[in-house]
TORKOL-4160 file (C-alpha; in steps of 0.2 Angstrom, whole numbers, padded with zeros to 4 digits, m for minus):
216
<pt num="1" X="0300" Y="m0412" Z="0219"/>
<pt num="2" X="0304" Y="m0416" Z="0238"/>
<pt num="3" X="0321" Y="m0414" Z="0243"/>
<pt num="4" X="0329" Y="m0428" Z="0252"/>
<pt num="5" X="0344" Y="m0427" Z="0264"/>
<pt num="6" X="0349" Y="m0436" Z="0280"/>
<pt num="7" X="0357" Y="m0455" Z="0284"/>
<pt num="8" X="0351" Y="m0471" Z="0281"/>
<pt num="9" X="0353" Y="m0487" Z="0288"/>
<pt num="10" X="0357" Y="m0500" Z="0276"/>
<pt num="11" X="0353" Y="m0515" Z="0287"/>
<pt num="12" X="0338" Y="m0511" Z="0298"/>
<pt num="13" X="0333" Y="m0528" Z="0303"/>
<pt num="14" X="0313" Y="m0524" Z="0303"/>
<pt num="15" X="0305" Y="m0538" Z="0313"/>
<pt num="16" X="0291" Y="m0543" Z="0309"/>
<pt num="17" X="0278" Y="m0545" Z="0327"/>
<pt num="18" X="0261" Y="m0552" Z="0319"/>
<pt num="19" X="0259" Y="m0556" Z="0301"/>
<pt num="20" X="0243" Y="m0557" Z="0292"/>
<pt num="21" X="0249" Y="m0570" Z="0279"/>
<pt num="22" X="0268" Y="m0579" Z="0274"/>
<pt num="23" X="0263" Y="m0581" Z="0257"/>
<pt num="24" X="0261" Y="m0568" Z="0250"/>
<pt num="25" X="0272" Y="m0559" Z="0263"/>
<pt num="26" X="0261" Y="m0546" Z="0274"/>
<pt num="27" X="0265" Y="m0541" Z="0290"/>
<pt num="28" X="0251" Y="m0532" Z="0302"/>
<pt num="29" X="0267" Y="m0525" Z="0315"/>
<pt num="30" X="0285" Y="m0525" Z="0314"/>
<pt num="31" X="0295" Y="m0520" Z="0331"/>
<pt num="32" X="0304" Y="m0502" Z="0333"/>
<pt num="33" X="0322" Y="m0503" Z="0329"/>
<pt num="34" X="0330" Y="m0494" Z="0343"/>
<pt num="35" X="0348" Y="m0491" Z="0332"/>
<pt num="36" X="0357" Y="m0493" Z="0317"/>
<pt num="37" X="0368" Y="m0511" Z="0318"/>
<pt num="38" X="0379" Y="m0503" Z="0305"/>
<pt num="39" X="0386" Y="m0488" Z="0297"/>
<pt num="40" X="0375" Y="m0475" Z="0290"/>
<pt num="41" X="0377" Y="m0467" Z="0270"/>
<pt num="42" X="0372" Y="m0452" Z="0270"/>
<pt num="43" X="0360" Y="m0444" Z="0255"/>
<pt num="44" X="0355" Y="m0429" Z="0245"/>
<pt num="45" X="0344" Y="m0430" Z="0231"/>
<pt num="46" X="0326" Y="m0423" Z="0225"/>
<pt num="47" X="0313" Y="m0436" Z="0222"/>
<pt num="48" X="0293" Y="m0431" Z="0212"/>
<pt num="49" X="0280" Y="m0430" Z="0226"/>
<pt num="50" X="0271" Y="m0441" Z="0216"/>
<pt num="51" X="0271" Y="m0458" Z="0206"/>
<pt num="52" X="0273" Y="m0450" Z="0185"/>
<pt num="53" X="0267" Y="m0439" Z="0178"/>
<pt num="54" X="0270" Y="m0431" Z="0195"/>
<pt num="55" X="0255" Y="m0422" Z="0198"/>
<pt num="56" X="0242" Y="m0421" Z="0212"/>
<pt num="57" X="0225" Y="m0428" Z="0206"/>
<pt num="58" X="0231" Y="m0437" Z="0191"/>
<pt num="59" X="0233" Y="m0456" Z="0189"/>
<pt num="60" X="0249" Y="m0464" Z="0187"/>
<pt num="61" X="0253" Y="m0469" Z="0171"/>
<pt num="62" X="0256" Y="m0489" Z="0169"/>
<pt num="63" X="0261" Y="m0502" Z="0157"/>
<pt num="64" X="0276" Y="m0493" Z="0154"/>
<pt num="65" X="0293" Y="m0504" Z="0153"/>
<pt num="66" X="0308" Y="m0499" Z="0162"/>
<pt num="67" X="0315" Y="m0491" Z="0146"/>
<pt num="68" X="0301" Y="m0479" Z="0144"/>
<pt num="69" X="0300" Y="m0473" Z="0161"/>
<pt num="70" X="0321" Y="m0470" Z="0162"/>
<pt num="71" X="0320" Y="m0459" Z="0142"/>
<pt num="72" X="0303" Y="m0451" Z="0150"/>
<pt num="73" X="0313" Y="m0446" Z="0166"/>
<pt num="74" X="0328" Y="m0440" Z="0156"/>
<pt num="75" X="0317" Y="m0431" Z="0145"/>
<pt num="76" X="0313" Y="m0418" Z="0159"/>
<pt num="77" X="0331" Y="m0417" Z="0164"/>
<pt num="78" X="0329" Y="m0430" Z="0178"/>
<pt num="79" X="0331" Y="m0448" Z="0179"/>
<pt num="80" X="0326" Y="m0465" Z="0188"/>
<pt num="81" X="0329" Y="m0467" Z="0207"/>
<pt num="82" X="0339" Y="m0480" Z="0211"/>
<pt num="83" X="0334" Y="m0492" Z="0221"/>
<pt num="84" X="0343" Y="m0485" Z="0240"/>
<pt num="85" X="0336" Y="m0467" Z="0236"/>
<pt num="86" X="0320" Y="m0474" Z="0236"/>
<pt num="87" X="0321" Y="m0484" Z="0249"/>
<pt num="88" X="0327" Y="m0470" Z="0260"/>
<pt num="89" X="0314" Y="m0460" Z="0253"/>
<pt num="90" X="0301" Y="m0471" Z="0259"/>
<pt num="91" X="0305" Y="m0477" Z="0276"/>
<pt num="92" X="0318" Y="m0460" Z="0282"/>
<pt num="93" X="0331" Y="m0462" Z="0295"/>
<pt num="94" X="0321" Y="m0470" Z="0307"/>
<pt num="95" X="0320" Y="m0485" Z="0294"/>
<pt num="96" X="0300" Y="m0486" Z="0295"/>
<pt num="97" X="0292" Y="m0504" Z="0286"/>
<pt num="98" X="0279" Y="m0492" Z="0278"/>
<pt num="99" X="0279" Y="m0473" Z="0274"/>
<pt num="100" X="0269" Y="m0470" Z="0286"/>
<pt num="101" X="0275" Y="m0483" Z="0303"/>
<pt num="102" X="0278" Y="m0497" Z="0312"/>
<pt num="103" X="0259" Y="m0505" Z="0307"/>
<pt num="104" X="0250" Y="m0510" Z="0291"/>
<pt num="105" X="0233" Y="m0498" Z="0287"/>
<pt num="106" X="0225" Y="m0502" Z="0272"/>
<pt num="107" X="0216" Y="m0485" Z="0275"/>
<pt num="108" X="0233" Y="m0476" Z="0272"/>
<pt num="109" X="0240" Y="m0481" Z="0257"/>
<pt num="110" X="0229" Y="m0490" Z="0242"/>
<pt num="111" X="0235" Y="m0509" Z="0247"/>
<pt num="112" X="0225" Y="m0524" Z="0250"/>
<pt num="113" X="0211" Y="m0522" Z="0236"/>
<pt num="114" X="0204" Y="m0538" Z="0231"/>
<pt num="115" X="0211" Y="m0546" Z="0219"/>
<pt num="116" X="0207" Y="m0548" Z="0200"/>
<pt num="117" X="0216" Y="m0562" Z="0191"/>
<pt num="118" X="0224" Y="m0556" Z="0174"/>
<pt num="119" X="0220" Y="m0565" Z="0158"/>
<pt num="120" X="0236" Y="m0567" Z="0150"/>
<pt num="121" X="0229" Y="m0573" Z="0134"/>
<pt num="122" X="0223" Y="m0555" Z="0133"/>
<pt num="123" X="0238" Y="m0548" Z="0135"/>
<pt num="124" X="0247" Y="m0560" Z="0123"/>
<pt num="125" X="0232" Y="m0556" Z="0109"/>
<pt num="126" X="0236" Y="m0537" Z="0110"/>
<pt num="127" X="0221" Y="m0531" Z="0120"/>
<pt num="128" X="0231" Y="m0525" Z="0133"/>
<pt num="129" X="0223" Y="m0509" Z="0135"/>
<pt num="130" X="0205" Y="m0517" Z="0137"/>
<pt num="131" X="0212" Y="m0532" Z="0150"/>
<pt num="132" X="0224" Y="m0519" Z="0160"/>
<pt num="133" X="0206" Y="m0506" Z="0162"/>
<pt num="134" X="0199" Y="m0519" Z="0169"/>
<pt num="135" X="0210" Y="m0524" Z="0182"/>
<pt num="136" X="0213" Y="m0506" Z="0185"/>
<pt num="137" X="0212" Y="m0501" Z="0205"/>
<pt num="138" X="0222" Y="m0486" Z="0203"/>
<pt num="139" X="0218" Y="m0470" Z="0216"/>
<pt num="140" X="0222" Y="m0453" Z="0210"/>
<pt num="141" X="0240" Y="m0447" Z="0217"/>
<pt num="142" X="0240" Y="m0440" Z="0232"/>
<pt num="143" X="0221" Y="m0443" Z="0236"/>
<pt num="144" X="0226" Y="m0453" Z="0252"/>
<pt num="145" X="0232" Y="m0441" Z="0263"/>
<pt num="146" X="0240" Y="m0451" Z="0276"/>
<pt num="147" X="0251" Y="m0461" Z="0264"/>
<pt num="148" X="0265" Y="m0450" Z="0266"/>
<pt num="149" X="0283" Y="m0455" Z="0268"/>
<pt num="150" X="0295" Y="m0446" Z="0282"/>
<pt num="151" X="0301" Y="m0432" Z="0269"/>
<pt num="152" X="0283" Y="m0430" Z="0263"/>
<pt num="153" X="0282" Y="m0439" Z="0248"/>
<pt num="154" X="0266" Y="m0447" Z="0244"/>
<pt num="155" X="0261" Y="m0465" Z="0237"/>
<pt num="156" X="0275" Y="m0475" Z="0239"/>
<pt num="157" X="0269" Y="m0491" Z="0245"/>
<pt num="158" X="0253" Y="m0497" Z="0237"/>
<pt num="159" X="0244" Y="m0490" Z="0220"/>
<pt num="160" X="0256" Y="m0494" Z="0208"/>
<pt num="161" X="0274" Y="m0503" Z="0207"/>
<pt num="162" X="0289" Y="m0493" Z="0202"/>
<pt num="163" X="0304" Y="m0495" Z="0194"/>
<pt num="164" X="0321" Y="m0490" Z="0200"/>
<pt num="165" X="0338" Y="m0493" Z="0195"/>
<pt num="166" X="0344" Y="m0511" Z="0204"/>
<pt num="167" X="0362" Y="m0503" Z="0209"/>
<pt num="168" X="0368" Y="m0523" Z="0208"/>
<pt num="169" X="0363" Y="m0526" Z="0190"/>
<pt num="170" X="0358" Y="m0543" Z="0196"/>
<pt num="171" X="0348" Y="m0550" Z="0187"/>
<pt num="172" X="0342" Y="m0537" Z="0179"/>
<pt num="173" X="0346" Y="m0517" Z="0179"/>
<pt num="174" X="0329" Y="m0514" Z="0183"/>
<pt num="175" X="0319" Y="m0518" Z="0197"/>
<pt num="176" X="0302" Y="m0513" Z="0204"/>
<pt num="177" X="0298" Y="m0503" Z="0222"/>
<pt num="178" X="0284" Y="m0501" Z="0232"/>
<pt num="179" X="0273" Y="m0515" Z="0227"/>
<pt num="180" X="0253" Y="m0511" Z="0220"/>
<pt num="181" X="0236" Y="m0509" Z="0226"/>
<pt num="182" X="0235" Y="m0528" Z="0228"/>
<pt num="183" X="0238" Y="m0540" Z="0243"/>
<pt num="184" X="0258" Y="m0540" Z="0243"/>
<pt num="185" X="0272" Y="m0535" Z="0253"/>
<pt num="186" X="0269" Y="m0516" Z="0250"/>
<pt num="187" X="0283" Y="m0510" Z="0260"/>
<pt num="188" X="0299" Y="m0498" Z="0260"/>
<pt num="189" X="0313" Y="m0511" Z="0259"/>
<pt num="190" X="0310" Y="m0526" Z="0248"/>
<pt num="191" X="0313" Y="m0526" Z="0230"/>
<pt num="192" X="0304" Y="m0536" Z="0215"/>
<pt num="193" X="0322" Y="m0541" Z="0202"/>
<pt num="194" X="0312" Y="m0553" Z="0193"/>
<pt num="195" X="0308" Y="m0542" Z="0176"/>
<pt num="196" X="0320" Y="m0536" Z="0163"/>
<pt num="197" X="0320" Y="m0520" Z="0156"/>
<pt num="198" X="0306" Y="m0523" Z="0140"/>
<pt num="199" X="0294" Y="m0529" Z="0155"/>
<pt num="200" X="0277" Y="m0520" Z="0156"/>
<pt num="201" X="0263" Y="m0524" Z="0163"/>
<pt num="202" X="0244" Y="m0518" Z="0171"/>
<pt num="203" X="0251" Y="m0510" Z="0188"/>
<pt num="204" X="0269" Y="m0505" Z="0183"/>
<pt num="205" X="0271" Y="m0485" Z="0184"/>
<pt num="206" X="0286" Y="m0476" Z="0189"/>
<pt num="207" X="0293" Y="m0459" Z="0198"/>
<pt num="208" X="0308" Y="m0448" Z="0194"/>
<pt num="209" X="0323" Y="m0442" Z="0202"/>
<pt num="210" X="0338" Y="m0429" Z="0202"/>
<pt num="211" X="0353" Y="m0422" Z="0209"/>
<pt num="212" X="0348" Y="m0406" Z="0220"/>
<pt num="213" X="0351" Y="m0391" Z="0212"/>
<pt num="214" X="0369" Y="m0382" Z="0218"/>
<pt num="215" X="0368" Y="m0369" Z="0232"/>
<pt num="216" X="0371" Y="m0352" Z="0223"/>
């Protein structure tokens, strides 16, 4: 795990200078934010290098619900971020748009693949396993190199969405982070609330977090 520590800006306004497309929401440049308009909170915690099962070379795991990923999380003595950690995790104190700056690279991170509409009808059959392998455009974790956050942890904009812990509750407890390998916001900040806990689907995987260990 990566150990995070430092102060984020909870309201960095992240302006966005020339967008590639409105709907769905893709900026190609955001400006520099020169200062914090607010306070900062500071945080210290540990986050997995990689999307779960957390190791380098593997493919994420998806189709897992946010249920799953929170018991498989606990399971190692850990648990799900929440939703700020993550978010600070991603874009660090300078309050990046993407991991890795200020402008979009499709090189970076695995973003902007074309699209492959889902047949729901496959899902709803039960043949979800043959209908989410085909849509699959998973990379393995930590294959692209440059798509690597402030505090060195990989993947977290692009190749798969990831639950955290929606600190509001509102709607739902969960939500998703870092958007897919499709063309979507894919950035630090924003946060898909739409899904309830039982939701799974073809590009939903997840990441762990815990406490940092005490000094001895």
């Amino acid at each position: 795990m990566q150990h995070v520590r430092g102060e984020a800006c909870p309201s960095y306004s992240q302006r966005c200078l020339e967008w590639i497309s409105r709907s769905p929401a893709r900026c190609a440049r955001f400006a520099a934010e020169p200062s914090c308009p607010g306070a900062r909170e500071p945080h210290d915690f540990c986050i997995d290098r990689y999307e779960y099962p957390n190791q380098a070379g593997a493919l994420p795991q998806v189709m897992v619900s946010f249920i799953e990923a929170r018991a498989s999380c606990e399971a190692l003595g850990k648990r799900l971020c929440t939703s700020r950690e993550w978010t600070f995790a991603c874009e660090g104190e300078a309050g990046l748009p993407y991991p890795y700056g200020l402008e979009r690279d499709a090189e970076a991170c695995n973003i902007d693949r074309p699209h492959r509409a889902p047949d729901f009808q496959q899902f709803a059959r039960g043949d979800a396993a043959a209908e989410a392998a085909r849509l699959d455009q998973r990379v393995p974790s930590g294959s692209r190199a440059r798509c690597l956050s402030p505090f060195g942890v990989s993947d977290l904009t692009g190749n798969v969405d990831e639950w955290v812990v929606n600190e509001s509750g509102k709607p739902f407890v969960s939500g998703l982070k870092g958007g897919y390998w499709g063309k979507i916001r894919a950035r630090c900040r924003p946060m898909t609330t739409a899904h309830g806990p039982e939701f799974r689907f073809y590009q939903i995987g997840f990441r762990c977090c815990a406490d940092p260990a005490p000094a001895p």
